[in-house]
C-alpha positions as MATLAB code, in Angstrom:
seq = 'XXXXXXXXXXXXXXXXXXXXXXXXXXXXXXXXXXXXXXXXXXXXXXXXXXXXXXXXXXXXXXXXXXXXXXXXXXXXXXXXXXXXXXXXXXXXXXXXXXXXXXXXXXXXXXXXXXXXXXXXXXXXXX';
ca = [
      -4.181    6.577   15.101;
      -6.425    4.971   12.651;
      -5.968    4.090    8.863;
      -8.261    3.278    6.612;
      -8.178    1.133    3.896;
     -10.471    1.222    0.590;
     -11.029    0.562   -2.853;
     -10.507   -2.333   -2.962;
     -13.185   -5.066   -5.529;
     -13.577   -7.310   -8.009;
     -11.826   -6.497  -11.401;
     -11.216   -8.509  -14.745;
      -7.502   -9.046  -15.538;
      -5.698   -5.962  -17.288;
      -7.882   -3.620  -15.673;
      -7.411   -1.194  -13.096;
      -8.251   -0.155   -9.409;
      -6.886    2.569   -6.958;
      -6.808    2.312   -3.405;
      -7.121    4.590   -0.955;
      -5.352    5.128    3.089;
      -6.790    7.959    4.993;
      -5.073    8.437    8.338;
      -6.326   10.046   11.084;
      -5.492   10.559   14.678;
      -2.402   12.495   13.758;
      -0.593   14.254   10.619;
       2.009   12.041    9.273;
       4.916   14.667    7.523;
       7.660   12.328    7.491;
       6.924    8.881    8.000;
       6.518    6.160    5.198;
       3.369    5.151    3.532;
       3.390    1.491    2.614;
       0.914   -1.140    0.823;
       1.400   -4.985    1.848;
      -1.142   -7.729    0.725;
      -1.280  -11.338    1.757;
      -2.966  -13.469   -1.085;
      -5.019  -16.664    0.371;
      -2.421  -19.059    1.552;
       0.679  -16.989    0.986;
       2.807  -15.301    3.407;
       2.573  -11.448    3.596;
       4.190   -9.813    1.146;
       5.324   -5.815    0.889;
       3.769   -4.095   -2.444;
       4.870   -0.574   -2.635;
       6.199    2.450   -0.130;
       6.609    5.862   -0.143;
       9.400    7.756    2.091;
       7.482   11.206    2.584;
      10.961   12.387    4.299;
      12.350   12.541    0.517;
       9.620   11.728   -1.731;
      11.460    8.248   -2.771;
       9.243    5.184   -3.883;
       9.787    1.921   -3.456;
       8.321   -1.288   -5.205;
       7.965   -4.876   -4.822;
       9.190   -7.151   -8.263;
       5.914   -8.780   -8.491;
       4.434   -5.548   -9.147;
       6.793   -2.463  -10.679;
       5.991   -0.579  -13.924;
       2.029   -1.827  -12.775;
       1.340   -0.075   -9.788;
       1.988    3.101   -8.663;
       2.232    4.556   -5.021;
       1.185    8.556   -4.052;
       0.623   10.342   -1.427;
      -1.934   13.916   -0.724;
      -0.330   15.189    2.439;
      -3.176   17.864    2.566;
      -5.907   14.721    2.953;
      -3.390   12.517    5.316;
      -4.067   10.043    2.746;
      -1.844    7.915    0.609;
      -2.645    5.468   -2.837;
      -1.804    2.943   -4.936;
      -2.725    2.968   -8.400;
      -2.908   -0.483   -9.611;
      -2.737   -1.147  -13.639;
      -2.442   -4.099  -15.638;
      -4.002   -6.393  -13.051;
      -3.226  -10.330  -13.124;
      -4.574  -12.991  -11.339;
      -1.890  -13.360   -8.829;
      -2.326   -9.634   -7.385;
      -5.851  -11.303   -5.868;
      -5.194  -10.131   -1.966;
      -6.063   -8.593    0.725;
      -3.967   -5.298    0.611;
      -2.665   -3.380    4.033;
      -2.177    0.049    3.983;
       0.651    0.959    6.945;
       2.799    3.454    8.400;
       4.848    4.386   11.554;
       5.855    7.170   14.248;
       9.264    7.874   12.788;
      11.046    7.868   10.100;
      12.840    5.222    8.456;
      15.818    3.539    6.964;
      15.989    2.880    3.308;
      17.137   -0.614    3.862;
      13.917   -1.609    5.997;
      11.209    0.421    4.129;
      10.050   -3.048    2.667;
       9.779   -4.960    6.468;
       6.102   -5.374    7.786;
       7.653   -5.831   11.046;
       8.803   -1.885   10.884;
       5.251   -0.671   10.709;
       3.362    0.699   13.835;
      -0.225    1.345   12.238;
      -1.938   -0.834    9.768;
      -5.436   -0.323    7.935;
      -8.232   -3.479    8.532;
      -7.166   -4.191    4.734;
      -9.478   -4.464    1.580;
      -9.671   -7.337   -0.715;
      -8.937   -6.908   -4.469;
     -10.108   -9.959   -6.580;
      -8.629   -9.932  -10.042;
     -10.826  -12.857  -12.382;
      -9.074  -14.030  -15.517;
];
């Protein structure tokens, strides 16, 4: 299984970027879709998730009513829209999933994950 990450670049504040996860390797029907990023000198931190088992979405403080997570099940690919952009969302963002499903509860823990994307750098300038 491979996932990979783009979209990712270099943005003024309050603008906007989407990225992109395409999976491949195998079809992924009820697994959850996640977004973490680690900013430079910061400790990784979980963005956004989407539980394909019941279409339930999941977001980190730092970031809800801004971004948005989806998913296209016919491209094996999953997004975040990202609005409003600050500063502070400058990262590296991960895209990652698993083999199974999942628990609520742990939808937000990095640790949970099985596949991650090589991750792709958003720069937001003020």
């Amino acid at each position: 299984v491979q996932l990979q990450a783009s979209g990712g670049g270099l943005v003024q504040a309050g603008g906007s970027l989407r990225l992109s996860c395409a999976a491949s390797g195998r079809t992924f029907s009820s697994e959850p879709m996640a977004w973490f990023r680690r900013a430079p000198g910061k400790e990784r931190e979980f963005v956004a998730a989407i539980d394909t088992w019941n279409g339930s979405t999941f977001y980190g403080d730092s970031v809800k009513g801004r971004f948005t997570i989806s998913r296209d099940k016919s491209k094996n690919t999953w997004y975040l829209e990202m609005n409003s952009l600050k500063p502070e969302d400058t990262a590296v963002y991960y895209c990652a999933t698993r083999n199974r499903r999942i628990v609520t509860s742990a939808i937000d823990r990095a640790g949970q994950y099985d596949y991650w994307g090589q991750g792709t750098l958003v720069t937001v300038s003020s």
